[in-house]
C-alpha positions in Angstrom: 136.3 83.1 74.5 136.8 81.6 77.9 135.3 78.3 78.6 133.4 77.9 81.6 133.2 73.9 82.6 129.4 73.8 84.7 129.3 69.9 84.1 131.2 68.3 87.2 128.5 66.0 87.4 128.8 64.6 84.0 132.5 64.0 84.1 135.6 65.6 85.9 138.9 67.2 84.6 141.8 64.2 85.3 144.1 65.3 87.8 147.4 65.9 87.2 149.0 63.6 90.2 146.5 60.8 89.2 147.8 61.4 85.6 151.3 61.1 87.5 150.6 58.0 89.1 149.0 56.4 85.8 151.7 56.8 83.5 154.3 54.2 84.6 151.7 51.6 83.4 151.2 52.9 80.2 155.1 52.4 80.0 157.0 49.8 82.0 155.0 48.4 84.1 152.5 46.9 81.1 152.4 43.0 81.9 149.0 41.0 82.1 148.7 40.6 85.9 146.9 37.1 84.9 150.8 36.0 83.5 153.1 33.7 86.0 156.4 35.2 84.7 158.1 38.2 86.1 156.4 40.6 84.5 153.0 39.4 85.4 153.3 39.0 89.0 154.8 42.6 89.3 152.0 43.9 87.5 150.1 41.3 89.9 151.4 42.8 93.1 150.4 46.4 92.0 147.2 45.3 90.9 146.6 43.9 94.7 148.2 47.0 96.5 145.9 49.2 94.1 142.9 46.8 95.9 144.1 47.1 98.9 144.5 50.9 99.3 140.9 50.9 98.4 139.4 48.7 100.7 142.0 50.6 103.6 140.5 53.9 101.9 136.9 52.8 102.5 137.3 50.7 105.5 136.3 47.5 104.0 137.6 44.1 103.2 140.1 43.7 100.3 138.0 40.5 98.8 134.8 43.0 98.8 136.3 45.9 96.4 135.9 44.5 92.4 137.2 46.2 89.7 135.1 47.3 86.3 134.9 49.5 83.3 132.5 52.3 85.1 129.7 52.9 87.3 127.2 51.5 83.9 129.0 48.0 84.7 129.4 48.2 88.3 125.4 49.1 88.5 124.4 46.5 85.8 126.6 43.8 87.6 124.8 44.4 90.8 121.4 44.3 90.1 121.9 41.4 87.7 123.9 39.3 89.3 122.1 39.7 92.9 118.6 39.5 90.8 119.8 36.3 89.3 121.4 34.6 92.1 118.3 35.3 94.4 115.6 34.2 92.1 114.4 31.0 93.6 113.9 33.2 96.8 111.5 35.6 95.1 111.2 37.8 92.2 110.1 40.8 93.3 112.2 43.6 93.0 112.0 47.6 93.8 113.8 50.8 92.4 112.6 54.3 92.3 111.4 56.4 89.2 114.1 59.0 89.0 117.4 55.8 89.2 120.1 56.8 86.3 119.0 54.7 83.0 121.9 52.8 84.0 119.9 51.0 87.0 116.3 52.0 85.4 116.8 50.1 82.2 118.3 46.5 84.4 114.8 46.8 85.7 113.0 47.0 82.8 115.0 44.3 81.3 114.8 41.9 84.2 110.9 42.7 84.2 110.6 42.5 80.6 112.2 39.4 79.7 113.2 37.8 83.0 109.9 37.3 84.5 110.6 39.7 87.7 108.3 41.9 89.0 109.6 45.4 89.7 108.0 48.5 91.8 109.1 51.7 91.4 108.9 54.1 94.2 107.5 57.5 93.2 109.9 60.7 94.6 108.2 63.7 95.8 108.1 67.0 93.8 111.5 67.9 95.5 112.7 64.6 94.2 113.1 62.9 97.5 111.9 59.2 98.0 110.1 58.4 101.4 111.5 55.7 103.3 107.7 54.9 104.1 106.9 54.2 100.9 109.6 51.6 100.8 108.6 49.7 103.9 105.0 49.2 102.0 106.6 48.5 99.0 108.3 45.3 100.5 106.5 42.1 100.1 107.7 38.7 101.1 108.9 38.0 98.4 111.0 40.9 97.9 114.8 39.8 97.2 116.9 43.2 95.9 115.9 47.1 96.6 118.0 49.7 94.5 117.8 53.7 95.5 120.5 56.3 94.0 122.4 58.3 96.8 122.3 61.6 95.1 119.9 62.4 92.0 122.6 63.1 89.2 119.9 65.6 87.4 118.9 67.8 90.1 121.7 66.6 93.2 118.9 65.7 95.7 120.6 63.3 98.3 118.5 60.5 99.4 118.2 59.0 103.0 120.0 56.0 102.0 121.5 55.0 105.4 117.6 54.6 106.3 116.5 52.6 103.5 119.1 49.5 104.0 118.5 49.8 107.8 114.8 49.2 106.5 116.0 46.7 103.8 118.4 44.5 106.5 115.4 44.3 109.2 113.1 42.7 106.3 116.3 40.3 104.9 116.7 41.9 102.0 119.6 42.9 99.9 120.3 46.8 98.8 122.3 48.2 96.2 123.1 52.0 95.7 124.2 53.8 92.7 126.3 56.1 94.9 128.4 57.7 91.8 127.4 61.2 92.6 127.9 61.0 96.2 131.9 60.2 96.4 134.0 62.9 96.7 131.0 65.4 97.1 129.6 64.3 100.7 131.5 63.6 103.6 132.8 60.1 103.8 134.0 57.9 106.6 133.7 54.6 105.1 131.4 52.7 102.7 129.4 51.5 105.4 128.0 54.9 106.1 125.6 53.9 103.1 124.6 51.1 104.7 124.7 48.8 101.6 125.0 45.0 100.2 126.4 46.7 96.7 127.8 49.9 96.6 128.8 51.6 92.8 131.4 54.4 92.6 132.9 55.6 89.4 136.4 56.9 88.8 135.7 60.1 86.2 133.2 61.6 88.8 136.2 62.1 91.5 139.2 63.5 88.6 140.0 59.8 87.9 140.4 58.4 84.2 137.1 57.4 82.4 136.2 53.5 82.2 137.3 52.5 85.3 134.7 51.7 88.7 134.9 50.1 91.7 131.9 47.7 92.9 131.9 47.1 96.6 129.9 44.0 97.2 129.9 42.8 100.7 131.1 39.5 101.9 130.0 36.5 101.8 127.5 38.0 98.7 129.1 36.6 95.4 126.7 37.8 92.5 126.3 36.1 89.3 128.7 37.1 86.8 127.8 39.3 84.1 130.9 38.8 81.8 132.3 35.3 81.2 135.5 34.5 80.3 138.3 33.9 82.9 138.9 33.7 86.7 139.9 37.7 86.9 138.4 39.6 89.8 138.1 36.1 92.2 135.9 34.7 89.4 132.9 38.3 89.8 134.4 40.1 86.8 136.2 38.0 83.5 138.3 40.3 81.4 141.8 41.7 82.1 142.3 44.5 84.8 142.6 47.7 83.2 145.8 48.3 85.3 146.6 52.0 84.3 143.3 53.2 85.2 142.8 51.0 88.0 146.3 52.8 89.6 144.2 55.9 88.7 140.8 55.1 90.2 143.1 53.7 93.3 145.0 57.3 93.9 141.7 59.4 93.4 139.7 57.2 95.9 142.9 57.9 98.4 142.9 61.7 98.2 139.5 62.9 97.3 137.2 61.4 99.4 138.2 62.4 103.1 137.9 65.6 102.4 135.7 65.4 99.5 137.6 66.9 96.8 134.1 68.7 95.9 134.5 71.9 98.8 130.5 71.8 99.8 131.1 75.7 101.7 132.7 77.5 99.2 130.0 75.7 96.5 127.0 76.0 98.5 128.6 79.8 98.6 128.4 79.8 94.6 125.1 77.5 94.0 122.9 79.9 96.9 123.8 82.8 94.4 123.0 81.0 91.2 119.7 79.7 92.7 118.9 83.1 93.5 119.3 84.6 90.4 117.1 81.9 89.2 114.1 82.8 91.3 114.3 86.4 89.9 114.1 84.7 86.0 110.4 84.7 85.3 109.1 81.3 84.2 112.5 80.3 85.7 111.9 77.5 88.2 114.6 75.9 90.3 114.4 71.9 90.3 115.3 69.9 93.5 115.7 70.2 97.4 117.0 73.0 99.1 117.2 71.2 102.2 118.9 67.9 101.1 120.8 68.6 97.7 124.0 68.1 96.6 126.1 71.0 97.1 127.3 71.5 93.8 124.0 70.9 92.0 121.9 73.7 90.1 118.5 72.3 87.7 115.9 74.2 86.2 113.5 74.5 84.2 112.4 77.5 81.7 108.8 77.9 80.5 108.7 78.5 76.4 112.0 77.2 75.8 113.7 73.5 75.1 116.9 72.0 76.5 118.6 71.4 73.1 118.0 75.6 72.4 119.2 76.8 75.7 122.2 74.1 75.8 123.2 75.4 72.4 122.8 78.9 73.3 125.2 78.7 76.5 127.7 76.6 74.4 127.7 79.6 71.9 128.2 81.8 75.3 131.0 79.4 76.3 129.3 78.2 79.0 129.4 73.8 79.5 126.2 72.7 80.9 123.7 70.0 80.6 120.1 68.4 80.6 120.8 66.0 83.0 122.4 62.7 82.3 125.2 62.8 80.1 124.8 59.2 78.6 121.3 61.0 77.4 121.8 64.0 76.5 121.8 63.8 72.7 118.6 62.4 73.2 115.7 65.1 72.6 113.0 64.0 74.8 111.7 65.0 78.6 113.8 64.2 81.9 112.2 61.4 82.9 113.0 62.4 86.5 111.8 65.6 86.0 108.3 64.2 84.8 108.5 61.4 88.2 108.9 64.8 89.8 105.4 65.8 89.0 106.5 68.2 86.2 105.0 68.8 83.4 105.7 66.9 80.3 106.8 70.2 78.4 108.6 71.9 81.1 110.4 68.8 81.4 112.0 68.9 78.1 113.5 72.2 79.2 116.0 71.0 81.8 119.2 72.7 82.3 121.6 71.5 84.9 124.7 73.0 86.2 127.0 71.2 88.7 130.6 72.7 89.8 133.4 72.0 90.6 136.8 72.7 93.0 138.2 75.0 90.3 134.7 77.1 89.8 135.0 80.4 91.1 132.0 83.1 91.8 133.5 85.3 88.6 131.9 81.9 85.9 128.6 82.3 88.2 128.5 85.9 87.7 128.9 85.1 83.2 126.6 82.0 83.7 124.0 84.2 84.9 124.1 86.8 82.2 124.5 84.2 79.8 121.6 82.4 81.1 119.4 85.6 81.3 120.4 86.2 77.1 120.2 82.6 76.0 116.5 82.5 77.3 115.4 86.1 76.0 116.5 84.7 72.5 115.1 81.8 72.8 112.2 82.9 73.8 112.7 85.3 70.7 112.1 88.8 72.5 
């Protein structure tokens, strides 16, 4: 049985010339870049060409590209660390109810136990969040707004550009969780997202997992997260994962101008999926047509669960999911399905696809069969 991989937006096949470029440092080239001999300061050097084809890459400065471990550190380090270091300015703070759990849960933390107090912007039943409802949302003593460029669960793209032109007119610092943007949306540098703190994340763009790239812009310098030594200009303590840092480096280089995501010939391949869909009865497509991810198919099935129709595709071959991959063992509703306005049961029967460069219309043509046999048996006719 053939597998058919409909889970781009979970994680990303490695590329074979970013496997190419990793492997002298999983060989030769292994020294600590922190060491003064030899073989520190080459790995050193490479470590600061890596940072600098990045910041050429997104048209940035050098000093404003910090390495992590992934887009849950680069997003934790942001709003932490700007939270923290503005808190005698204010502590009120705003987010959105469908963020990733990786920004959602920073909230709730900071709010819970750090005496901040947090609004979060509702989305509209296409999942789009109204710049409007921002500009309300932002009091005096407002110090840090957070808004996702692209919904992970159901692809919709959010006006970011908009909301930091609102957010630098009021003095106030924004971050965006831009992992499922990169590579998919057409880039000319990371100021198109108009942005204090920017989060990418290498396995989204055929990079290696545990490797991210925050951008914070200069002078900004956040309050560390990690503690330990002076690594990253004294942001991020910890040695620099070199090998995947080469990686990250190589995929940020070739797969963002042009994204490495072709939005024609997916758009070509999602229309058709979407369609077949709206034929399904008590099928319901979840998102925006108009502002959506090109990759990016969700929806919902009346009389069914997620776990039963994941399992059921699996069985068909097919590799989909419910929406965030860090969640998805977990059996309870999309909680940006239910900010969506939809109901509590429907939205415990989430199913997302999301393609990629190598899907082709022959897997939509299976998924949909699948999809239509899956959901007949679970429905048990």
């Amino acid at each position: 049985m053939k597998t058919i991989y409909f889970d781009y937006n979970a994680t990303t096949p490695l590329d074979a010339n970013v496997r190419q470029a990793m492997l002298p440092f999983l060989d030769e080239i292994f020294g600590n870049p922190s060491s003064a001999h030899h073989v520190g300061r080459r790995a050193r050097a490479l470590l600061d060409d890596a940072r600098e084809r990045v910041a050429k890459t997104w048209r940035c400065k050098p000093s404003e590209v910090v390495f992590s471990s992934g887009g849950t550190e680069s997003n934790n380090f942001a709003i932490f660390g700007a939270a923290r270091l503005l808190r005698d300015k204010g502590r009120h703070l705003i987010t959105s109810t469908i963020e990733h759990d990786a920004v959602l849960r920073c909230f709730q933390y900071l709010e819970k136990y750090e005496n901040f107090d947090v609004t979060y912007l509702p989305a509209s039943p296409e999942g789009l969040v109204s710049p409007d409802d921002l500009k309300k949302a932002i009091r005096h003593d407002t110090i840090l707004v957070s808004i996702m460029s692209a919904n992970n669960e159901m692809g919709a793209i959010q006006p970011v550009a908009e909301f930091g032109e609102i957010c630098r007119s009021r003095g106030v610092l924004f971050h965006t969780d831009a992992l499922q943007s990169f590579g998919k949306e057409p880039f000319t540098g990371i100021n198109q997202f108009n942005a204090d703190l920017v989060a990418f994340c290498s396995h989204k763009l055929h990079g290696p997992k545990g490797a991210s790239v925050l951008f914070i812009r200069s002078p900004l310098q956040p309050d560390p997260i990690i503690h330990g030594g002076s690594h990253e200009n004294d942001r991020r303590a910890g040695t620099e994962n070199l090998p995947c840092i080469i990686g990250t480096a190589h995929a940020i280089e070739n797969f963002l101008s042009p994204p490495v995501f072709p939005a024609e010939h997916l758009s070509r391949l999602t229309a058709h999926l979407i369609q077949f869909v709206h034929s399904l009865d008590g099928v319901q497509f979840r998102g925006s047509t108009n502002h959506c991810l090109s990759n990016t198919v969700a929806l919902t099935v009346e009389g069914c669960d997620s776990a039963t129709l994941l399992a059921g595709l699996d069985l068909e071959g097919v590799c989909a999911s419910s929406g965030s991959a860090c969640a998805s063992g977990a059996l309870k509703p999309s909680h940006v399905m239910l900010a969506m306005g939809v109901e509590k049961k429907l939205a415990s029967s989430l199913v997302r696809f999301s393609l990629g460069r190598e899907s082709t219309m022959e897997e939509v043509l299976t998924v949909e069969e699948a999809l239509k046999n899956v959901i007949k048996q679970a429905r048990g006719h």
